[in-house]
Every structure is written in C-alpha cells, then in structure tokens.
Chimera marker file (.cmm) of the C-alpha trace (Angstrom):
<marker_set name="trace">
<marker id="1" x="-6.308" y="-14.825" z="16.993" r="1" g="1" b="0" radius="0.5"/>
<marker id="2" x="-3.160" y="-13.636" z="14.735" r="1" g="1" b="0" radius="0.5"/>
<marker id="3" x="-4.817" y="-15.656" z="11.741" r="1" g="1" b="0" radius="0.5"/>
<marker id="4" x="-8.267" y="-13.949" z="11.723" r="1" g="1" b="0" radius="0.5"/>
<marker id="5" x="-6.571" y="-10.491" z="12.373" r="1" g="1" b="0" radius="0.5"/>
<marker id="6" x="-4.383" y="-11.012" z="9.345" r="1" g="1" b="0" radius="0.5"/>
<marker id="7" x="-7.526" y="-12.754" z="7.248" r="1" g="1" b="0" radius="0.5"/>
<marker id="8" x="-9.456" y="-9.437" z="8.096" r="1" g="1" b="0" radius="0.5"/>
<marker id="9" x="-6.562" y="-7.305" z="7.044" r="1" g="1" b="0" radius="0.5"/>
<marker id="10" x="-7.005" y="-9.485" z="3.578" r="1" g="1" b="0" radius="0.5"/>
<marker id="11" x="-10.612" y="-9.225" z="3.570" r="1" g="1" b="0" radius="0.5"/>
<marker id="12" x="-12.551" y="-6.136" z="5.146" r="1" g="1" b="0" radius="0.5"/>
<marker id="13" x="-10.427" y="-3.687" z="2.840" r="1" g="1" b="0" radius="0.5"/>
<marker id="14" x="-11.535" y="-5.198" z="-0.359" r="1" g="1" b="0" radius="0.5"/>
<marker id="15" x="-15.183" y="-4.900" z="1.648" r="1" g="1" b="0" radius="0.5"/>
<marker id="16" x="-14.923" y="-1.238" z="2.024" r="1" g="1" b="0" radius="0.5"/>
<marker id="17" x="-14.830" y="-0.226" z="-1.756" r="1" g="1" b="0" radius="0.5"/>
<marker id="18" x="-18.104" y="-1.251" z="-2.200" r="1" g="1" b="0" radius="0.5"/>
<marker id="19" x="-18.839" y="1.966" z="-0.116" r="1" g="1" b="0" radius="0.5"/>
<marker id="20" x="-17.082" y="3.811" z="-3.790" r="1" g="1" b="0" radius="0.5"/>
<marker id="21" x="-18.626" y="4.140" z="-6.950" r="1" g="1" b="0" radius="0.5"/>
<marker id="22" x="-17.741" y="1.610" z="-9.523" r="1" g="1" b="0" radius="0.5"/>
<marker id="23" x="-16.376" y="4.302" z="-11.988" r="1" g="1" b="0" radius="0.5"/>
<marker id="24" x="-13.586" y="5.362" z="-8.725" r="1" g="1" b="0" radius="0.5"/>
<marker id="25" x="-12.311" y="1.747" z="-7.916" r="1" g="1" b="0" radius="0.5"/>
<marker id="26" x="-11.680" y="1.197" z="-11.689" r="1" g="1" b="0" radius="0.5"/>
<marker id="27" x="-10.075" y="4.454" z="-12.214" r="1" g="1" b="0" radius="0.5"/>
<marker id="28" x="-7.579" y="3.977" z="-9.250" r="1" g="1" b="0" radius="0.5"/>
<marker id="29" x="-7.026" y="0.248" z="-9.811" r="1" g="1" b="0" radius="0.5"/>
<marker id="30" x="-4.664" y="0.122" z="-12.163" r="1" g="1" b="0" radius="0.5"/>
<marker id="31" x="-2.298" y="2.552" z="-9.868" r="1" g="1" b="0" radius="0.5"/>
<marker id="32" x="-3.052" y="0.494" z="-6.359" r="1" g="1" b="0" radius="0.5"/>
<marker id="33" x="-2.007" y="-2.817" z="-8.535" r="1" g="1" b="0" radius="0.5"/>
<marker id="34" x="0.987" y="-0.637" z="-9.646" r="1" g="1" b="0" radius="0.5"/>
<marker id="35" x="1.823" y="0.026" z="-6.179" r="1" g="1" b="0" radius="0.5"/>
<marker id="36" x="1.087" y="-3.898" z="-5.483" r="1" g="1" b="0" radius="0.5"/>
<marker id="37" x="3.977" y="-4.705" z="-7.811" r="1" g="1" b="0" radius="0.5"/>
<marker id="38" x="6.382" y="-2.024" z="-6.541" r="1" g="1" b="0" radius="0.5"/>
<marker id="39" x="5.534" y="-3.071" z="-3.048" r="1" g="1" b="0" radius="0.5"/>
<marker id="40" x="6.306" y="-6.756" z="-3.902" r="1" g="1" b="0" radius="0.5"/>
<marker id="41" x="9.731" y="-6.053" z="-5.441" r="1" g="1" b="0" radius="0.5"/>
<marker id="42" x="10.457" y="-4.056" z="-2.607" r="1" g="1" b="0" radius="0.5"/>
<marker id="43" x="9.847" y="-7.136" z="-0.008" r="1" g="1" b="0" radius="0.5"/>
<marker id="44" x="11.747" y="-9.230" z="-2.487" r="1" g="1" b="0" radius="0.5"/>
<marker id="45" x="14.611" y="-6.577" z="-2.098" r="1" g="1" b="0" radius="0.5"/>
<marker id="46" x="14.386" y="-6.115" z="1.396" r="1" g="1" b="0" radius="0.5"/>
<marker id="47" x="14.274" y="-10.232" z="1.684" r="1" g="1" b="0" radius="0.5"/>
<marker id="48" x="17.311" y="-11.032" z="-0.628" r="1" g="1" b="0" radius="0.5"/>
<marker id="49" x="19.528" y="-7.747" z="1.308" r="1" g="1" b="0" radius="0.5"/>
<marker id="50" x="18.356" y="-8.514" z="4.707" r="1" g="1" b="0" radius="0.5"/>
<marker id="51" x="16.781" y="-5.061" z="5.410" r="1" g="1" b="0" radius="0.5"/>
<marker id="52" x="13.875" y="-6.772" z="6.913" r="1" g="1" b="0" radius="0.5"/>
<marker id="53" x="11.459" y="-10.009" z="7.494" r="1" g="1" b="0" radius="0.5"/>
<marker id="54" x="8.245" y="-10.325" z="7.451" r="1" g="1" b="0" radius="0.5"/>
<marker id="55" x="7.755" y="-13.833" z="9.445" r="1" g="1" b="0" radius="0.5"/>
<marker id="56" x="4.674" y="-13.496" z="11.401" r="1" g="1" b="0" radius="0.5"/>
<marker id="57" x="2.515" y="-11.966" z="8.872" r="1" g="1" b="0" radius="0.5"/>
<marker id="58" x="1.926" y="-15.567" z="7.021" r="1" g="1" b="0" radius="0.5"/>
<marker id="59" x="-1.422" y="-16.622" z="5.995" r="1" g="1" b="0" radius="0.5"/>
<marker id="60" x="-0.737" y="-19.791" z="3.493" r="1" g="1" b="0" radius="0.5"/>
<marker id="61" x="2.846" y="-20.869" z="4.913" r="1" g="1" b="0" radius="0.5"/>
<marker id="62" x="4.646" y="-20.098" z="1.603" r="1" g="1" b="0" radius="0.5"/>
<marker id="63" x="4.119" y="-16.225" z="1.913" r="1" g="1" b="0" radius="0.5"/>
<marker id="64" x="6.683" y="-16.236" z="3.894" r="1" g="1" b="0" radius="0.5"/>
<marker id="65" x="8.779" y="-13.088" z="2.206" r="1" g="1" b="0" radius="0.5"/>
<marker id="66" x="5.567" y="-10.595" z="1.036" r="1" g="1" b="0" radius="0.5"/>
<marker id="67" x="2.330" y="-10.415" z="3.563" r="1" g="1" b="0" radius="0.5"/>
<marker id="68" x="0.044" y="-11.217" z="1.722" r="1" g="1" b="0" radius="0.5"/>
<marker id="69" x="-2.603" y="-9.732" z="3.859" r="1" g="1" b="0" radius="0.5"/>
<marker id="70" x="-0.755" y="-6.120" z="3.618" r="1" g="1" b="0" radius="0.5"/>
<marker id="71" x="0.257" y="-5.991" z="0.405" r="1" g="1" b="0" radius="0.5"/>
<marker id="72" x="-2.507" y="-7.740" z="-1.375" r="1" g="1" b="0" radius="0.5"/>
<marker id="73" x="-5.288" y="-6.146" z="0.901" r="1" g="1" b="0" radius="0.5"/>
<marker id="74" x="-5.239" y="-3.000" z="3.203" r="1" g="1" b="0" radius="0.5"/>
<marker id="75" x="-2.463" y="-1.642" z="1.566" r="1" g="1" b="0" radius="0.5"/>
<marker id="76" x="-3.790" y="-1.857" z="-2.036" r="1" g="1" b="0" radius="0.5"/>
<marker id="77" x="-7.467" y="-0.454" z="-1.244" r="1" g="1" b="0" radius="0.5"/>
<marker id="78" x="-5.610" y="2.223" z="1.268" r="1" g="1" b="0" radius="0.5"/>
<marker id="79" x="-4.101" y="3.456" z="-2.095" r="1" g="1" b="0" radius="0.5"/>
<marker id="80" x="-7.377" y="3.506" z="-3.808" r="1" g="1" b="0" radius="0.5"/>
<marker id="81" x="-9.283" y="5.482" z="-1.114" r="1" g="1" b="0" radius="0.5"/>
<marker id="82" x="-6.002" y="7.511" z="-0.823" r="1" g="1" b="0" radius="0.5"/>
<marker id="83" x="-6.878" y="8.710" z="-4.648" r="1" g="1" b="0" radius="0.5"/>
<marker id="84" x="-10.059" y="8.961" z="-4.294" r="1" g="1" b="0" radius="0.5"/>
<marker id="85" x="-10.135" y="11.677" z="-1.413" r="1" g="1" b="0" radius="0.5"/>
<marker id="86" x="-6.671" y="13.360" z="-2.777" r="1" g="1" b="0" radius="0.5"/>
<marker id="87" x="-5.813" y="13.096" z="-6.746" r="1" g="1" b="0" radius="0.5"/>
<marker id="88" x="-5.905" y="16.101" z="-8.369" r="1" g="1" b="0" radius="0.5"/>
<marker id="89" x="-4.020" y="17.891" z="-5.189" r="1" g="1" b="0" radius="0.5"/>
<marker id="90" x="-0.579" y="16.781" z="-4.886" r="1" g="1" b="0" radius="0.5"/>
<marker id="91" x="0.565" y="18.729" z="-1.936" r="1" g="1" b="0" radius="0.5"/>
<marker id="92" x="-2.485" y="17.314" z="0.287" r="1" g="1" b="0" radius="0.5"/>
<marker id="93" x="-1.617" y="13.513" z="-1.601" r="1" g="1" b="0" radius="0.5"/>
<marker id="94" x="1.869" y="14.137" z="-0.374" r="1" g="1" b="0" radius="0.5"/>
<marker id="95" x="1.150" y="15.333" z="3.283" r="1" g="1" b="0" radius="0.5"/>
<marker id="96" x="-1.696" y="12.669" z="3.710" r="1" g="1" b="0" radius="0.5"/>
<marker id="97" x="1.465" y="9.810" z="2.482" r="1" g="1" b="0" radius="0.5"/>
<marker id="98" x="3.611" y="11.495" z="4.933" r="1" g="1" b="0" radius="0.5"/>
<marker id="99" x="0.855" y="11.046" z="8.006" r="1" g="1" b="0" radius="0.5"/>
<marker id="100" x="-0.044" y="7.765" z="6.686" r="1" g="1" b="0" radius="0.5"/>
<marker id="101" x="3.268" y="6.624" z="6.066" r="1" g="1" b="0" radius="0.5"/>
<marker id="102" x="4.716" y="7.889" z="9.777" r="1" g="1" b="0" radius="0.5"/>
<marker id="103" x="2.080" y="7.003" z="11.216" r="1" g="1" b="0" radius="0.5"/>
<marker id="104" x="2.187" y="3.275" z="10.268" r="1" g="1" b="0" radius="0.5"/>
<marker id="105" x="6.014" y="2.740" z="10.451" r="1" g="1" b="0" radius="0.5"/>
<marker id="106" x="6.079" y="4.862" z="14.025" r="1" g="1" b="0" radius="0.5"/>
<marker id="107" x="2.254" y="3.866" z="15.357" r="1" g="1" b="0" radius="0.5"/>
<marker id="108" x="0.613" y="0.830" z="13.941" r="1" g="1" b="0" radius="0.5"/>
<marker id="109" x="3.638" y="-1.509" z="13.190" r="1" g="1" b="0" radius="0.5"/>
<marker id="110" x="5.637" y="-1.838" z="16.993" r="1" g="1" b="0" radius="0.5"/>
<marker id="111" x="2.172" y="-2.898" z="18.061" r="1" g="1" b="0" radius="0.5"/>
<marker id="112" x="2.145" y="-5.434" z="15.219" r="1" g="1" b="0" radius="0.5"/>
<marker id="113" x="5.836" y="-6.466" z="16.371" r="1" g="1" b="0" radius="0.5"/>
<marker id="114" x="4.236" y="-6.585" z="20.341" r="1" g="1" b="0" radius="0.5"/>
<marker id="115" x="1.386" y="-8.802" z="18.548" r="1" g="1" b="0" radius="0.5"/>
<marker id="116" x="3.899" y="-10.872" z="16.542" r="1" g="1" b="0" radius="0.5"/>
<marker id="117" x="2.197" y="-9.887" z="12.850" r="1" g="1" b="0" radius="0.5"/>
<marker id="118" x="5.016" y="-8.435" z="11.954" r="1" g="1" b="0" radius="0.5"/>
<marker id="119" x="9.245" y="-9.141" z="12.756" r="1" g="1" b="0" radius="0.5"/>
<marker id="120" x="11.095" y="-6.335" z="14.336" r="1" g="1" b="0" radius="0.5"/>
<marker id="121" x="14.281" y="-7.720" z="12.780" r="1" g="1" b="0" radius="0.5"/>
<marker id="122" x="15.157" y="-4.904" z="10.759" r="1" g="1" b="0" radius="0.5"/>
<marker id="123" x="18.497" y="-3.292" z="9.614" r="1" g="1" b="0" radius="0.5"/>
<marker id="124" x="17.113" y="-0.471" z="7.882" r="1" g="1" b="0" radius="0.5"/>
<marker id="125" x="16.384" y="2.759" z="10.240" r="1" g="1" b="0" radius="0.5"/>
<marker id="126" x="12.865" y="4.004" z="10.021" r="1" g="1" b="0" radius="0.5"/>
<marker id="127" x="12.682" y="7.074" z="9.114" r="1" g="1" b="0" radius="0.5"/>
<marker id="128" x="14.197" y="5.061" z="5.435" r="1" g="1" b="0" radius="0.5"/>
<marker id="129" x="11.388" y="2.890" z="5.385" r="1" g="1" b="0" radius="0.5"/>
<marker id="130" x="9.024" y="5.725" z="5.569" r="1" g="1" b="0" radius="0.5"/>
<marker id="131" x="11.441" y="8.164" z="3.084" r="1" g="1" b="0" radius="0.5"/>
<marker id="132" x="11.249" y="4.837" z="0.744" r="1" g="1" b="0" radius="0.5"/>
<marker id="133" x="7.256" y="4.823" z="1.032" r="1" g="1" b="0" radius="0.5"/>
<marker id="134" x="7.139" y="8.333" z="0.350" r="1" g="1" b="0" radius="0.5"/>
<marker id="135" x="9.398" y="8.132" z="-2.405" r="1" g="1" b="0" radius="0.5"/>
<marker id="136" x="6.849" y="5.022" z="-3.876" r="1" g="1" b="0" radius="0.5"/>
<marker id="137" x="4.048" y="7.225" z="-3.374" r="1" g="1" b="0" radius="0.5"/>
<marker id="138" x="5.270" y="10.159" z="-5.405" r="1" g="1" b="0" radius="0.5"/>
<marker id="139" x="6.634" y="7.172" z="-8.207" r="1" g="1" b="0" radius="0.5"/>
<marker id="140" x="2.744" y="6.199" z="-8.260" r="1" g="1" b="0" radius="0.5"/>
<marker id="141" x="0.909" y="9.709" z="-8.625" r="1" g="1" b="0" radius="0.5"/>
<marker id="142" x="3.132" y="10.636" z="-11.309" r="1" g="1" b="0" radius="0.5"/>
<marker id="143" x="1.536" y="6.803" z="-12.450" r="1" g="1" b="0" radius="0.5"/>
<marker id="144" x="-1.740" y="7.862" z="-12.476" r="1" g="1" b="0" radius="0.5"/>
<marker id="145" x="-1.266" y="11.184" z="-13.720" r="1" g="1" b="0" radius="0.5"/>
<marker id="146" x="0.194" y="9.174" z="-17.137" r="1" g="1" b="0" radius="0.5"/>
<marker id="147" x="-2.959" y="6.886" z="-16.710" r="1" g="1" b="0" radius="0.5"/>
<marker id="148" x="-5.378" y="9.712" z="-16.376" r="1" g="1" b="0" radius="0.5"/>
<marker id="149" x="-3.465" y="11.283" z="-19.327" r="1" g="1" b="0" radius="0.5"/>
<marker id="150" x="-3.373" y="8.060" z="-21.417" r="1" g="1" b="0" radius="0.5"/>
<marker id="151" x="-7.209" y="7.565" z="-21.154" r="1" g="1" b="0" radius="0.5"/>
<marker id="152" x="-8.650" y="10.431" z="-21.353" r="1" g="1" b="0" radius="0.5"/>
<marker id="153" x="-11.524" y="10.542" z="-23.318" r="1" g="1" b="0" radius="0.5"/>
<marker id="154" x="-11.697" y="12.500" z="-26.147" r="1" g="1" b="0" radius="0.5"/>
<marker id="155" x="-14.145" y="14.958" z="-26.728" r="1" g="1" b="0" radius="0.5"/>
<marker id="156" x="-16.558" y="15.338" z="-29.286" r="1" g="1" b="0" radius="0.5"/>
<marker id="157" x="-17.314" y="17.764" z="-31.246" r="1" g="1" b="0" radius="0.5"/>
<marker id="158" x="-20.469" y="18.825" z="-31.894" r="1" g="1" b="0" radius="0.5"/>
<link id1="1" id2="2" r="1" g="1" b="0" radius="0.2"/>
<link id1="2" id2="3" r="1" g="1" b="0" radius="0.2"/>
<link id1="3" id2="4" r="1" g="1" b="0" radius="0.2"/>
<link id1="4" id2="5" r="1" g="1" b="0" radius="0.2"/>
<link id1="5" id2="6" r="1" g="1" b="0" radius="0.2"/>
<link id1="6" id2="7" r="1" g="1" b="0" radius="0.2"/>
<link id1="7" id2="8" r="1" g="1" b="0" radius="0.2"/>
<link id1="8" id2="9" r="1" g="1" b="0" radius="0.2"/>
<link id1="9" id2="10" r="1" g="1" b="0" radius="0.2"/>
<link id1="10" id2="11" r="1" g="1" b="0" radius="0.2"/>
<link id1="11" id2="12" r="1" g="1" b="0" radius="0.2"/>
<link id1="12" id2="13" r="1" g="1" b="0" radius="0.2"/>
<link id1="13" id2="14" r="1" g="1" b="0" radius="0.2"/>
<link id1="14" id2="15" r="1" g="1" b="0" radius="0.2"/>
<link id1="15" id2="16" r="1" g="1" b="0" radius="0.2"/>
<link id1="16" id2="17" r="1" g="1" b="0" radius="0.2"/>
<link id1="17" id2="18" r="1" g="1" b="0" radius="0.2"/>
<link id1="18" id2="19" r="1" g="1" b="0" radius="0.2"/>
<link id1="19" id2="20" r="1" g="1" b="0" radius="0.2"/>
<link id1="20" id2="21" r="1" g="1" b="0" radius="0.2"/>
<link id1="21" id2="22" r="1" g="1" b="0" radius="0.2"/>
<link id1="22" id2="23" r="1" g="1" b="0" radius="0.2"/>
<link id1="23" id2="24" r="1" g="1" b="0" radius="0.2"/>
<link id1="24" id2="25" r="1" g="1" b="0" radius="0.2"/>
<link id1="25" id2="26" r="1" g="1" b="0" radius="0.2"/>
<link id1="26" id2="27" r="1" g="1" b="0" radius="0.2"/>
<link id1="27" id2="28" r="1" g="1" b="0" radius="0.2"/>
<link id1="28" id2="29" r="1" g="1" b="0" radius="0.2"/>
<link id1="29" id2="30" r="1" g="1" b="0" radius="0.2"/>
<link id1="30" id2="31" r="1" g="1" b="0" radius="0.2"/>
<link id1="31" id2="32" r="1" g="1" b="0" radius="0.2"/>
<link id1="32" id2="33" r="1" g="1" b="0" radius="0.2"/>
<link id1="33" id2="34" r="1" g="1" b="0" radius="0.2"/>
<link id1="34" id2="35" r="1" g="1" b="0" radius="0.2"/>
<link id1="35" id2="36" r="1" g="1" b="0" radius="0.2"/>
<link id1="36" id2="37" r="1" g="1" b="0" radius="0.2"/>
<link id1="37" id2="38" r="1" g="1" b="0" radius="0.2"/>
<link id1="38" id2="39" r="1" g="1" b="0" radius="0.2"/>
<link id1="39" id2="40" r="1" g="1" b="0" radius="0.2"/>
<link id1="40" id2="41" r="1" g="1" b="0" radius="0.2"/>
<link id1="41" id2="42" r="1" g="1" b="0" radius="0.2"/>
<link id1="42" id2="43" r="1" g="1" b="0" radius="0.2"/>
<link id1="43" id2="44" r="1" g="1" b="0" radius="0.2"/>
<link id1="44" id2="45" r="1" g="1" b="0" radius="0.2"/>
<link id1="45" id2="46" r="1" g="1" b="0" radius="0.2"/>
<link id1="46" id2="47" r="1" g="1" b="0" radius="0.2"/>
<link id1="47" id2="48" r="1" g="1" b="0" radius="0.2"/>
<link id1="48" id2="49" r="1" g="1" b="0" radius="0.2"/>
<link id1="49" id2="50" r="1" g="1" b="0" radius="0.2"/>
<link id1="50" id2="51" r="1" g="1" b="0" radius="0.2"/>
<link id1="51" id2="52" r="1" g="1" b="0" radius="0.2"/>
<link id1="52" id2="53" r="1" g="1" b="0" radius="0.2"/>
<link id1="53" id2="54" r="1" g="1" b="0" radius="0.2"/>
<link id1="54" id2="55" r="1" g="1" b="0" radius="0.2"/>
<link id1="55" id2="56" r="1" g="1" b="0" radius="0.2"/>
<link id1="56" id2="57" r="1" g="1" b="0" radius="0.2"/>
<link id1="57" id2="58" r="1" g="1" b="0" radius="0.2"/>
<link id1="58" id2="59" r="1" g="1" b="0" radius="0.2"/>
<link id1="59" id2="60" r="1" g="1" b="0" radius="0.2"/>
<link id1="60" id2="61" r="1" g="1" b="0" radius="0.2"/>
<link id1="61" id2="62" r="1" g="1" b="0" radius="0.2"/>
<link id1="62" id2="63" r="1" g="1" b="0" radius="0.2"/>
<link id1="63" id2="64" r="1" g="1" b="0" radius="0.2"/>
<link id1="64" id2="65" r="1" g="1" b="0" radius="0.2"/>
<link id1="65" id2="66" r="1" g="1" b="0" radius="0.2"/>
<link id1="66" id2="67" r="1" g="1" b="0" radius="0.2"/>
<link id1="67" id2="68" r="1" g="1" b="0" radius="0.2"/>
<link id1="68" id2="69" r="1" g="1" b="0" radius="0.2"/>
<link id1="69" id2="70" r="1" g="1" b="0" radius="0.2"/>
<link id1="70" id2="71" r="1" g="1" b="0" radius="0.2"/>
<link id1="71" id2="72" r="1" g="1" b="0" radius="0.2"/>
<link id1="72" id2="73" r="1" g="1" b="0" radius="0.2"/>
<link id1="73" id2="74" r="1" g="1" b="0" radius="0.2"/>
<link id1="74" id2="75" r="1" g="1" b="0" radius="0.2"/>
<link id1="75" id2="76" r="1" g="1" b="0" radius="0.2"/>
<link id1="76" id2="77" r="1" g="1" b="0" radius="0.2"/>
<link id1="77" id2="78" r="1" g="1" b="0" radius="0.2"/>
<link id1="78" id2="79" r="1" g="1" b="0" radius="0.2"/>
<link id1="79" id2="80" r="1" g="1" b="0" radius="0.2"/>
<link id1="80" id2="81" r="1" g="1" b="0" radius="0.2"/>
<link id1="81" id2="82" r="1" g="1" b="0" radius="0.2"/>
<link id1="82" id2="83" r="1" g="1" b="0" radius="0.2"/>
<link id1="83" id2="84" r="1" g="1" b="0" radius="0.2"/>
<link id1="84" id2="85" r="1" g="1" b="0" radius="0.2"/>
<link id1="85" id2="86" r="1" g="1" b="0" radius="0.2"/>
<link id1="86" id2="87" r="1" g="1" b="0" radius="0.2"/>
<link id1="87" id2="88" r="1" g="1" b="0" radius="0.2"/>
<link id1="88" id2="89" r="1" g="1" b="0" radius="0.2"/>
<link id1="89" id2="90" r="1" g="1" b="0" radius="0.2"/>
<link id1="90" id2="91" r="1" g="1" b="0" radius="0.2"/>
<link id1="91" id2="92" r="1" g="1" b="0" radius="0.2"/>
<link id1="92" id2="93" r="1" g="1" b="0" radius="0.2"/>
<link id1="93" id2="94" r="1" g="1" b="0" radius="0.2"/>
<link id1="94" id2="95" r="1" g="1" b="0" radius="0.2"/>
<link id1="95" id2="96" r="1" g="1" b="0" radius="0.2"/>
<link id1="96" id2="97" r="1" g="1" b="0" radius="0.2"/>
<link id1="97" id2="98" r="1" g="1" b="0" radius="0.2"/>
<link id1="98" id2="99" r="1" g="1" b="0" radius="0.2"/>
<link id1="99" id2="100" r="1" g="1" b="0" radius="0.2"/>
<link id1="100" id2="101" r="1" g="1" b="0" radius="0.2"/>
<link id1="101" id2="102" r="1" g="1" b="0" radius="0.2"/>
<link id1="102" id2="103" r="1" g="1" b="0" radius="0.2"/>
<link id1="103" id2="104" r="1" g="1" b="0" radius="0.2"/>
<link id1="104" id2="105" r="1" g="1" b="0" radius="0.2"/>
<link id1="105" id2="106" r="1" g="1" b="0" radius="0.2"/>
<link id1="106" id2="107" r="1" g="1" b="0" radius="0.2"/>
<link id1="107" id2="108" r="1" g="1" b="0" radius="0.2"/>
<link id1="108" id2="109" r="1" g="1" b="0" radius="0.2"/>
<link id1="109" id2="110" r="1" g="1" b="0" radius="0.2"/>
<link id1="110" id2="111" r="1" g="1" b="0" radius="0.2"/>
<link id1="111" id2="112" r="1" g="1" b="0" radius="0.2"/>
<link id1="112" id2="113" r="1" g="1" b="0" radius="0.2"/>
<link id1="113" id2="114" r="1" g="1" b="0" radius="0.2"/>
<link id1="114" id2="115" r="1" g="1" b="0" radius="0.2"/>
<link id1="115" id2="116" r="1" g="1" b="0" radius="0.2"/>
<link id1="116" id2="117" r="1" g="1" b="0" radius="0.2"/>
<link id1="117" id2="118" r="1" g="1" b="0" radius="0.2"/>
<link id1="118" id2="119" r="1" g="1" b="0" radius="0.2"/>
<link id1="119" id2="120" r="1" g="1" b="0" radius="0.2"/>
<link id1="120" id2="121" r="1" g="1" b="0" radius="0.2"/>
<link id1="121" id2="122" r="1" g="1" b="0" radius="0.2"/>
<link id1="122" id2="123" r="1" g="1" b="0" radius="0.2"/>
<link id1="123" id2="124" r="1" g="1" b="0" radius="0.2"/>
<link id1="124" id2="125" r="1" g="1" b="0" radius="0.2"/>
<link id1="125" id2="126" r="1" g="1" b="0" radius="0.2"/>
<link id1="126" id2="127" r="1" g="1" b="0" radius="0.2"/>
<link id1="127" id2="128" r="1" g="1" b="0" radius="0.2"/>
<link id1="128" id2="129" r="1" g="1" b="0" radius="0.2"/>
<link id1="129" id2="130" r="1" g="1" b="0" radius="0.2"/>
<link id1="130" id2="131" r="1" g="1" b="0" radius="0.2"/>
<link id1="131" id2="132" r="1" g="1" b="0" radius="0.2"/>
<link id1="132" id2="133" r="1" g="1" b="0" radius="0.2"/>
<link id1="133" id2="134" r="1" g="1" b="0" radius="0.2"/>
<link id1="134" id2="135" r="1" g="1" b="0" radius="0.2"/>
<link id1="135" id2="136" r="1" g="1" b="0" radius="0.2"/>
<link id1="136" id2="137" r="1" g="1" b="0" radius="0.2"/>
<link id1="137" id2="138" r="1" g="1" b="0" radius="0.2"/>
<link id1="138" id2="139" r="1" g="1" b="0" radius="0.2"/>
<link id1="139" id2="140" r="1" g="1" b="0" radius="0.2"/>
<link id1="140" id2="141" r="1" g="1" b="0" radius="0.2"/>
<link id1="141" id2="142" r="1" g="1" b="0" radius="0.2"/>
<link id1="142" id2="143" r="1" g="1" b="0" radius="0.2"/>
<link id1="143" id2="144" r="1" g="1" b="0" radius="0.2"/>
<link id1="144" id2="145" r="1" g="1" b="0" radius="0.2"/>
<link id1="145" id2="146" r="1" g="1" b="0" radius="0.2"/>
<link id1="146" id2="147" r="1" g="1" b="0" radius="0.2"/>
<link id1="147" id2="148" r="1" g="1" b="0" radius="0.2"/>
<link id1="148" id2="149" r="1" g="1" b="0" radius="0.2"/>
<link id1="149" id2="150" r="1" g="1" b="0" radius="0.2"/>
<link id1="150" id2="151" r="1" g="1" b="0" radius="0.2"/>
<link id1="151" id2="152" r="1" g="1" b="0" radius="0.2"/>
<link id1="152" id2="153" r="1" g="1" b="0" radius="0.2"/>
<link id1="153" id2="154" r="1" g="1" b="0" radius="0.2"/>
<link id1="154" id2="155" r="1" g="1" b="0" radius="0.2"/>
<link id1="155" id2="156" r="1" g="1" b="0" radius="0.2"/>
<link id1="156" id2="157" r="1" g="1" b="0" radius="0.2"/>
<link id1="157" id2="158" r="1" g="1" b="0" radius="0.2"/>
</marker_set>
C-alpha cells in the first residue's frame, strides 16, 4: 500500500498540469526545477549533518537520502500551481508558503511518520524546517522574478 501511495505522489501531480495551459507550465518550470535542485541539496545537507532521514519514502531502493516521489513530483508541480495562482503578488505568495509550508510540516507529515512514508528521526525543531522552506520559497520568487525579467519579450515598435 506504501508503494502505490508514494508512486501516486510521483505520478498524479505531473497529471494535474495538464489541467494548465502549456504557456503556464513552461513559464514556471524552470523555477519548480530550481526549487528541485535546492530541495535536493538540502536532503543531501540534512543527510550528511544528521538533521533528518528520509527512510520510508523509497521507491527504487537507492533513493534512499532524497524522496524521490516528493521532491521529484508533488513538490515540484505544487510550486508550479503555487505560481500560477500567486506570482505577481508576493505578500499572498508568501502567506500561501507559510499555510502550505505549516501545514505540511505540522498536518500532513506526522501522519506520513504514523504511515511510515516518512522517518520521524529528526534533530532539527520544526518550526526550522518550515522557517528553512519559507526562506527557499522567498530564494525562488526572487528566481522567477530574474527569469521573468531575463525573458521578457521585447516589444516592437510599430
């Protein structure tokens, strides 16, 4: 049962962007990839210090520091539907990261632990896991404001 829930976490999220326009996933994939990479040094981090493991969350059996599902799946199209309803108005972007981010670390992740996805060895308090996650979220909007910035098309005059 653990295996399909964590192949659906991998799977229905890259599902639901077909419900966005083409023009939207393409705009806001370079950031969620950005975010990909910044989440993945971040597991590395947390696996080389010890702040935290990620055990049950293994779909391949050598994803054993980063899940793979999470990171590479919900997590990346969550950012991507996160732009879509909220770039362009940073103080709803940063309120919506703050729900989001509480919600997850105080909601949605001790019933992961109580459904063995996720480890509950941890030595990092949570409220720093979700001040860290806040802190990536403002590092990516300033990201895609550079992005939006960098390809902007110019106009034409006519």
């Amino acid at each position: 049962m653990k295996q399909i829930f964590l192949w659906l976490l991998l799977i229905l999220p890259w599902v639901s962007l077909s419900f966005l326009k083409m023009d939207t996933v393409r705009r806001y994939m370079p950031v969620a990839l950005f975010m990909t990479v910044i989440h993945t040094l971040a597991y590395q981090a947390a696996y080389h210090y010890g702040w935290w493991k990620e055990a049950g969350s293994s779909l391949f059996g050598w994803d054993k520091v980063i899940p793979i599902p999470w990171v590479y799946g919900a997590y990346l199209v969550i950012v991507i539907w996160i732009f879509h309803f909220t770039f362009g108005k940073f103080w709803m972007y940063l309120i919506v990261n703050i729900i989001l981010d509480g919600l997850f670390m105080y909601l949605i992740y001790p019933i992961w632990q109580r459904m063995g996805i996720v480890s509950s060895e941890s030595t990092l308090p949570t409220i720093a896991i979700v001040a860290m996650m806040v802190g990536f979220a403002f590092i990516i909007y300033l990201y895609q404001l550079w992005q939006d910035e960098v390809f902007k098309q110019p106009k034409h005059n006519s």
